[in-house]
Wavefront OBJ file of the C-alpha trace (Angstrom):
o trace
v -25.582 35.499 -36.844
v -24.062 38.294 -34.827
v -24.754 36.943 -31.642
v -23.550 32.797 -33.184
v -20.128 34.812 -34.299
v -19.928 36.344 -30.869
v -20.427 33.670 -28.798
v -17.836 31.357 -30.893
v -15.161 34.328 -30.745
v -15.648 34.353 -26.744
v -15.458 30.139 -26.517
v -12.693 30.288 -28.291
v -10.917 32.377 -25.900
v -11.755 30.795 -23.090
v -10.498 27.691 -24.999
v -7.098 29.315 -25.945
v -5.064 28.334 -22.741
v -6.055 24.544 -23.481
v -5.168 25.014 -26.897
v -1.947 26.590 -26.131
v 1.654 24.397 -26.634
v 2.593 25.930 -23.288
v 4.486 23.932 -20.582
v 3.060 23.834 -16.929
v 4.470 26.665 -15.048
v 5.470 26.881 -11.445
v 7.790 29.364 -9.557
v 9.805 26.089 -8.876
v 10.714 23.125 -10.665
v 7.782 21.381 -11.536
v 6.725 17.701 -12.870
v 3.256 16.081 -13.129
v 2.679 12.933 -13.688
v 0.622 9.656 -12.971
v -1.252 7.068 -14.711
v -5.059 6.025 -15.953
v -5.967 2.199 -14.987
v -8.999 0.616 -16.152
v -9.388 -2.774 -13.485
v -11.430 -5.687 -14.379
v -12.169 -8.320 -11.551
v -14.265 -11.580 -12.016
v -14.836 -12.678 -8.427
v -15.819 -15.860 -7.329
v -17.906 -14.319 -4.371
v -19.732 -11.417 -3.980
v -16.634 -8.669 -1.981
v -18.894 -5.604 -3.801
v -15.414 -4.212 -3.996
v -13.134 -3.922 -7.323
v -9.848 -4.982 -4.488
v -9.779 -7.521 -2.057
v -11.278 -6.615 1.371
v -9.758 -7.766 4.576
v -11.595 -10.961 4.659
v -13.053 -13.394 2.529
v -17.095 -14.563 3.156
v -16.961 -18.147 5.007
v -18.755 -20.769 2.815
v -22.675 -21.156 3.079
v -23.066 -17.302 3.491
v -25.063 -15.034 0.928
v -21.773 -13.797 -0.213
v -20.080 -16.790 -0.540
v -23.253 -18.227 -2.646
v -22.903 -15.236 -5.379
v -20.560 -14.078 -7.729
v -19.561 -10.558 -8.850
v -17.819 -8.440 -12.056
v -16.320 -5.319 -11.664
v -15.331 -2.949 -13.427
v -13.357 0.693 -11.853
v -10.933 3.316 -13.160
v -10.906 4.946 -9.128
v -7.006 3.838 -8.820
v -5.761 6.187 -11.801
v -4.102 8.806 -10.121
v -2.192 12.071 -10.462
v 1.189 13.317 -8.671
v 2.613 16.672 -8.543
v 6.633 16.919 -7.557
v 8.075 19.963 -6.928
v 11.931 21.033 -6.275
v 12.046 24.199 -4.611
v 15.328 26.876 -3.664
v 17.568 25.138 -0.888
v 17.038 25.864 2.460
v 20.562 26.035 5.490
v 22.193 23.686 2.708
v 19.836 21.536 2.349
v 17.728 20.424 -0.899
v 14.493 20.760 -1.055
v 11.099 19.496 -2.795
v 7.648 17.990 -2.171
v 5.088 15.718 -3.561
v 1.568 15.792 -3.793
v -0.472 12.538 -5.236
v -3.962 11.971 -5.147
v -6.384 9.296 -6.818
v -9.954 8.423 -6.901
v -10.777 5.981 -4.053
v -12.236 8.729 -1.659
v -15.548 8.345 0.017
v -18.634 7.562 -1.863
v -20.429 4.020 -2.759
v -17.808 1.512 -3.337
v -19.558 -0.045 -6.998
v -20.687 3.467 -8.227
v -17.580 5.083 -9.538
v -18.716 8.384 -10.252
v -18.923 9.108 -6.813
v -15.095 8.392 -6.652
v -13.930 11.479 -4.800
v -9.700 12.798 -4.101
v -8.023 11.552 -1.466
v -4.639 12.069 -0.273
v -2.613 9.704 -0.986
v 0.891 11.404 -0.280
v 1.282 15.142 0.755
v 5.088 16.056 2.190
v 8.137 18.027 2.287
v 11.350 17.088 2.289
v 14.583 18.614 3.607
v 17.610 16.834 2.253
v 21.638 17.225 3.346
v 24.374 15.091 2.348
v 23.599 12.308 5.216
v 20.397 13.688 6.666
v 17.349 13.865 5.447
v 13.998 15.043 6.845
v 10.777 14.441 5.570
v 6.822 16.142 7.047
v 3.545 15.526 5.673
v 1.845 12.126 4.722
v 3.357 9.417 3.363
v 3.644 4.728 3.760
v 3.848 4.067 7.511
v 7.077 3.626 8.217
v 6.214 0.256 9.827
v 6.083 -2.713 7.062
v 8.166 -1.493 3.901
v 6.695 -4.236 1.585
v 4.731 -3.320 -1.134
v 3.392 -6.466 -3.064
v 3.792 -5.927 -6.890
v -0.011 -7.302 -7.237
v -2.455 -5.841 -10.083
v -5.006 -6.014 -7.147
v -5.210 -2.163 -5.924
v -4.619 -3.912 -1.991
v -1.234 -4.809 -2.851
v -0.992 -7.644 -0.270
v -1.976 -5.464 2.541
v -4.234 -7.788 4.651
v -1.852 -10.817 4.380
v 1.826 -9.898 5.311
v 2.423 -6.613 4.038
v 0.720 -3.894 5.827
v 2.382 -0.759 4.531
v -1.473 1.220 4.428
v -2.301 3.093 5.405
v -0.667 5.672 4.348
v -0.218 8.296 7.596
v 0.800 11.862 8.664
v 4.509 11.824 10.050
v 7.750 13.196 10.968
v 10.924 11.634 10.330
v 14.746 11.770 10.332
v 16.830 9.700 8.113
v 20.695 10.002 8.822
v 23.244 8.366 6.758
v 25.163 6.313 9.061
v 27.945 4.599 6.855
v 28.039 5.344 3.268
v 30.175 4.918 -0.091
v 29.928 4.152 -3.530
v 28.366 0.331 -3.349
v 27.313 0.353 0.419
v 24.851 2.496 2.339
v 23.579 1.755 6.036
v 20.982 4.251 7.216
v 18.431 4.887 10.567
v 15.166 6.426 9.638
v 13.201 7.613 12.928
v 10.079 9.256 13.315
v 6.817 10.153 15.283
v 3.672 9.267 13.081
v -0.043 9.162 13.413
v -1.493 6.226 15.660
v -4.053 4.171 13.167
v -5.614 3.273 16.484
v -7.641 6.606 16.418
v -10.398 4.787 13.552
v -10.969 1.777 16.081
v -14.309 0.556 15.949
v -14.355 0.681 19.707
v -16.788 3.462 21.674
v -16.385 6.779 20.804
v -13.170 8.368 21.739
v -12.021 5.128 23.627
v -8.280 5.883 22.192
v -6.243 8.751 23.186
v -4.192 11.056 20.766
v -0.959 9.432 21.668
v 1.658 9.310 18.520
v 3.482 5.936 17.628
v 7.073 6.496 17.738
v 8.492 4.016 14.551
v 11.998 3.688 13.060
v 13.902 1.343 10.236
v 17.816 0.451 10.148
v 18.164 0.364 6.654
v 21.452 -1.416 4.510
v 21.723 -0.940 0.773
v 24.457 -2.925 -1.207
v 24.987 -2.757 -5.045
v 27.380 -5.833 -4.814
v 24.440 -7.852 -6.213
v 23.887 -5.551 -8.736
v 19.531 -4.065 -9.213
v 16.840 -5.537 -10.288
v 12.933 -4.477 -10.673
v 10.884 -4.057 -7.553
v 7.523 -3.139 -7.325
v 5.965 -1.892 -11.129
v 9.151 -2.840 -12.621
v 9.554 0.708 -13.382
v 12.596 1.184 -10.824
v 15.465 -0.861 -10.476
v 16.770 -1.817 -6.777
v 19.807 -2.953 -5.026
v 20.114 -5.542 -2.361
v 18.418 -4.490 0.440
v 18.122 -5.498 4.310
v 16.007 -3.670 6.910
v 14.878 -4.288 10.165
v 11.945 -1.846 11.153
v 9.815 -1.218 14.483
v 6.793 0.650 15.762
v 5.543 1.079 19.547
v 2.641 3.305 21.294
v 0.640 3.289 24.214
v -3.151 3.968 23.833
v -6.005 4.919 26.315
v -8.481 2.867 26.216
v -12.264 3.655 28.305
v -12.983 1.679 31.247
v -9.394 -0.319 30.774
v -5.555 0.221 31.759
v -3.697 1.742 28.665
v -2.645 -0.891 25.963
v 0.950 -1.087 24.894
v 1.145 -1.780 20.848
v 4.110 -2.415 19.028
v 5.695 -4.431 16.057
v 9.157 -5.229 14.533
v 10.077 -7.130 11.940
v 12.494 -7.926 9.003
v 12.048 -6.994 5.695
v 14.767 -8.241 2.604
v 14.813 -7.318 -1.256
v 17.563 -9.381 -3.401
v 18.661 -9.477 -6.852
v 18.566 -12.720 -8.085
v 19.625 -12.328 -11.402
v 20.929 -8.420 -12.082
v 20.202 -6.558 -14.590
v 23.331 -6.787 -17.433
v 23.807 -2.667 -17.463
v 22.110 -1.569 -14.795
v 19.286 -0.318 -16.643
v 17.347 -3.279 -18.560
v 14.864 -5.394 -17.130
v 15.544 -8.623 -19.610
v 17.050 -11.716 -17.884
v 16.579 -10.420 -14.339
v 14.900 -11.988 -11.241
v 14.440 -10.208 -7.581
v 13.130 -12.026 -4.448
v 11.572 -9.863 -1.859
v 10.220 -11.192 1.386
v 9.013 -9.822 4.611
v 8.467 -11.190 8.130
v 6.973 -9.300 11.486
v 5.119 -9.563 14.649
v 2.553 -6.784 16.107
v 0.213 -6.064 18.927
v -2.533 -4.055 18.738
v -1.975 -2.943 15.176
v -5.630 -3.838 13.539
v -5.820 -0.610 11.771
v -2.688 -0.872 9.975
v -3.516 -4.475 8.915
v -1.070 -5.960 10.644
v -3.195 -7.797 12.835
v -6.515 -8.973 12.449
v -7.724 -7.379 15.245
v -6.728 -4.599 17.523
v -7.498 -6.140 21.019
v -8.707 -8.812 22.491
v -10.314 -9.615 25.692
v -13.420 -7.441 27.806
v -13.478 -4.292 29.907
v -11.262 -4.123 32.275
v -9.163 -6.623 31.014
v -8.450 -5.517 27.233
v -5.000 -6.442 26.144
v -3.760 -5.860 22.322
v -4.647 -8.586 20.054
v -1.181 -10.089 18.858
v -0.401 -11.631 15.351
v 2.454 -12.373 13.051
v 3.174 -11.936 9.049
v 4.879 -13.660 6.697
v 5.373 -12.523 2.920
v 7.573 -13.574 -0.354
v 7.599 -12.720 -3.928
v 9.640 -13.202 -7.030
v 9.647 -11.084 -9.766
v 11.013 -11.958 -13.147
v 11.457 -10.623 -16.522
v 12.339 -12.823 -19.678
v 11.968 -9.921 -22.038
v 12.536 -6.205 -21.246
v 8.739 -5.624 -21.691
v 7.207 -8.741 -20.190
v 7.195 -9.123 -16.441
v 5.730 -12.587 -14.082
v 5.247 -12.086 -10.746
v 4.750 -14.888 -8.213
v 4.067 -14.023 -4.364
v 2.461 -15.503 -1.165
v 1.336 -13.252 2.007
v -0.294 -14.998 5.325
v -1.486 -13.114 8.213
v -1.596 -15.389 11.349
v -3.371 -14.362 15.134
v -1.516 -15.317 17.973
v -4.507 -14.922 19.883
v -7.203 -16.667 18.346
v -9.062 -18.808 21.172
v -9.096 -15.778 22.993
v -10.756 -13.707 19.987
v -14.428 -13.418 19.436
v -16.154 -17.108 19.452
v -19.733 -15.988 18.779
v -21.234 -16.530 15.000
v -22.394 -12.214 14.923
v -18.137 -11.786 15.777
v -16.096 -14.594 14.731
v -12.120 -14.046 15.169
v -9.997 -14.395 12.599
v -7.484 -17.361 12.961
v -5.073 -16.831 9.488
v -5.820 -14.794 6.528
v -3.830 -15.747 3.365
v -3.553 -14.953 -0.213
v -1.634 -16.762 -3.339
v -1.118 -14.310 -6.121
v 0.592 -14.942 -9.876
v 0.283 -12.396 -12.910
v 1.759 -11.509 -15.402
v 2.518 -7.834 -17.279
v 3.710 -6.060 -20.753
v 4.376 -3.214 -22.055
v 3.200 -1.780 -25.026
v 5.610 1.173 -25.204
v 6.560 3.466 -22.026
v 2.901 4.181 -21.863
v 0.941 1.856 -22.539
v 0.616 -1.754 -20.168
v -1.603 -4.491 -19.978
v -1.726 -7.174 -16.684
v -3.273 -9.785 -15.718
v -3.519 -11.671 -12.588
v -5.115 -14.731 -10.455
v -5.539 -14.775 -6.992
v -6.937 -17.519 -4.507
v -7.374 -15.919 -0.887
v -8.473 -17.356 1.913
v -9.908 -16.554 5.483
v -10.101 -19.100 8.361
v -12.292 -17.901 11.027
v -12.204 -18.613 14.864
v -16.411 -20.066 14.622
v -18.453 -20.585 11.973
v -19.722 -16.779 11.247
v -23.424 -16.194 11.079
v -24.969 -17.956 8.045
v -22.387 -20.172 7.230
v -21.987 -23.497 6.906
v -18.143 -23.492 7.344
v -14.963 -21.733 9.160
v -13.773 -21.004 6.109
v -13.753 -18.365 3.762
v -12.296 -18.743 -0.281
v -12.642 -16.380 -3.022
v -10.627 -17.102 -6.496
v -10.245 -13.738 -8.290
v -9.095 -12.733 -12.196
v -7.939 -9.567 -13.164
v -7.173 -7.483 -16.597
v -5.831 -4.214 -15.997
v -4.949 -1.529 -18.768
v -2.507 0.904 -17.558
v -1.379 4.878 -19.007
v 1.542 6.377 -17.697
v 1.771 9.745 -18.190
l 1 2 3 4 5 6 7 8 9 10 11 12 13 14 15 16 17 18 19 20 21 22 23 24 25 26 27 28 29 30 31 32 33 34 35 36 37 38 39 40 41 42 43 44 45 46 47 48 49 50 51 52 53 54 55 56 57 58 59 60 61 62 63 64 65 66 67 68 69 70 71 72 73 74 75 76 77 78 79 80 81 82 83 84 85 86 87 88 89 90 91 92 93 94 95 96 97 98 99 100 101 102 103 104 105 106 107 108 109 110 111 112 113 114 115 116 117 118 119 120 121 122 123 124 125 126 127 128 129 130 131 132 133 134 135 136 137 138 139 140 141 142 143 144 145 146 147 148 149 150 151 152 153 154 155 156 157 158 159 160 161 162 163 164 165 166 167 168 169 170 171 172 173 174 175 176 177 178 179 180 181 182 183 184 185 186 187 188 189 190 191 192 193 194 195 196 197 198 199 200 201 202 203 204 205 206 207 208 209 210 211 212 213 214 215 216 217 218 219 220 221 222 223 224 225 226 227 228 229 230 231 232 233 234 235 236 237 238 239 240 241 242 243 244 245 246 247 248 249 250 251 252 253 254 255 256 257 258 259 260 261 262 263 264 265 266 267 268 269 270 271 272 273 274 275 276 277 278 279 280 281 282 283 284 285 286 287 288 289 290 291 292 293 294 295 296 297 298 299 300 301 302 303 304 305 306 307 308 309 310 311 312 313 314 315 316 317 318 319 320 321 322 323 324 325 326 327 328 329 330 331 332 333 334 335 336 337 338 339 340 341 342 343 344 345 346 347 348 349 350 351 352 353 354 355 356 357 358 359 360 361 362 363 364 365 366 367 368 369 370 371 372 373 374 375 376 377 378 379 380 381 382 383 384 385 386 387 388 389 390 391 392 393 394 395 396 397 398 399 400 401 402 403 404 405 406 407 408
């Protein structure tokens, strides 16, 4: 009984700090937060992922013959955001987030492991601000407000992954209503995780920028999540590197583009969602950026006479909300080669000629925590060839979703 009385005694110390009402603690100002998400996909072909995957199995393949349900909770995720002492005038703070979709078996989700999705300091004066660490590739701003975890990312919006960076955003013009901006940096070049032989890149950095004009004349409405409203927005954004490539001259790679976010229909005060419709569209043409998902491949042609593989995107959604806890969400992405009949034409390494994906669902809220979403997608992958097995260039999957969200 002695040993029972013990034992509980020590437990329950060990237990105390759990049980204590004692806010986190930090030698700055800190804030945690983050959410748990429970996906549910019914897929129409076999992916053996709970997101989409760059492309879709061309009909008369194994995968294409099968269909799949999935179940993951690997995209909750936890952020830490700290606000520290200021530094030569400047404010500081950082963020930390992480979630689940590490390394491990794609279908077994207890082998879901951290990863990094954001780690970086900031540095921020009245009209310049500086920001180190990790954080969305400052090439492709769109984010598509899709339940799917790939948020658009292989058909017109290919803001993953996410990369280690330096940047400097001055404050060009500003006022009350109006703000134009240049963001420029030096960021990590994707092209480093080509599939190529080993070491066939070099370490060269991408140099990438945005011009960046924010206008309240239009008033805000939700973007991506709904969570945050946004004003009318306009940038133009750019990326350009040159890579080593074995046995081969060095490849130039680049993109620019145009990127928009409007509201339609503005929220009445400024802070309610009801009545209040946003359009946000993207457009953009790259060479050489596979990696990034910008392209569908990275280059094309043989030793000695590689050349990056060039492609264009286009992407549009709307967003609307006829009740302050009820969201729809409409959008179309398409990712088009440029290069196609010079991409691979054998059935082991068909190129890819379009990849495109349709995408409607539809979200409420429960309270500020609680959210439930649900969503239908039809992709679709044209190929250069018929692939190996298949009885078709073309690949289809159509895809259903529930999602059940925490915020915390």
């Amino acid at each position: 009984m002695k040993i029972f009385w013990g034992l509980s005694a020590v437990a329950l110390l060990l237990a105390s700090p759990a049980m204590a009402d004692e806010p986190v603690k930090s030698k700055f100002d800190l804030s945690i937060g983050g959410y748990v998400k429970l996906d549910y996909a019914y897929n129409s072909v076999k992916l053996n992922s709970p997101k989409l995957i760059p492309q879709m199995p061309a009909g008369g393949t194994a995968s294409a013959q099968k269909d799949e349900s999935t179940f993951t909770a690997r995209e909750s995720r936890l952020w830490f955001r700290a606000k520290g002492p200021d530094a030569f005038g400047a404010k500081t703070g950082s963020l930390v987030e992480v979630d689940f979709y590490g390394g491990g078996s794609s279908v077994n989700n207890e082998t879901g492991t951290l990863r990094i999705r954001h780690a970086y300091g900031t540095l921020d004066w009245d009209t310049t601000h500086i920001l180190f660490g990790q954080t969305w590739d400052i090439f492709g701003p769109a984010a598509a407000n899709t339940v799917d975890f790939s948020v658009n990312g292989f058909t017109g919006t290919p803001n993953c992954p996410r990369v280690a960076q330096l940047r400097v955003t001055q404050d060009l013009a500003k006022n009350q209503d109006n703000k134009l901006s240049l963001m420029l940096g030096l960021q990590n070049p994707q092209q480093e995780y080509s599939t190529l032989t080993p070491n066939s890149y070099g370490p060269a950095v991408n140099a990438a920028g945005r011009l960046i004009y924010e206008s309240k004349a239009l008033g805000v409405a939700p973007g991506i999540g709904g969570k945050a409203l946004q004003p009318l927005q306009v940038t133009l954004f750019g990326e350009a590197g040159t890579q080593k490539v074995t046995g081969n001259k060095a490849i130039n790679v680049y993109g620019y583009g145009i990127y928009g976010f409007v509201p339609l229909l503005k929220s009445a005060n400024g802070k309610n969602r009801a009545m209040t419709l946003s359009l946000e569209t993207q457009a953009y043409i790259a060479a050489g950026l596979g990696d990034q998902q910008a392209t569908g491949a990275s280059t094309t042609g043989t030793l000695p006479n590689m050349s990056a593989a060039r492609g264009f995107g286009v992407y549009g959604q709307l967003i609307f909300y006829p009740l302050q806890d009820m969201g729809v969400t409409a959008g179309y992405g398409r990712r088009q080669s440029m290069d196609y009949d010079s991409l691979g034409k054998t059935a082991s390494a068909a190129g890819e000629r379009y990849n495109q994906l349709i995408y409607a669902n539809l979200a409420y809220d429960l309270n500020a925590a609680v959210r439930v979403a649900t969503e239908y997608e039809f992709a679709s992958t044209r190929y250069n060839v018929k692939p190996t097995g298949a009885n078709s260039e073309l690949g289809k999957a159509n895809i259903y979703r529930l999602a059940l969200y925490y915020y915390f």
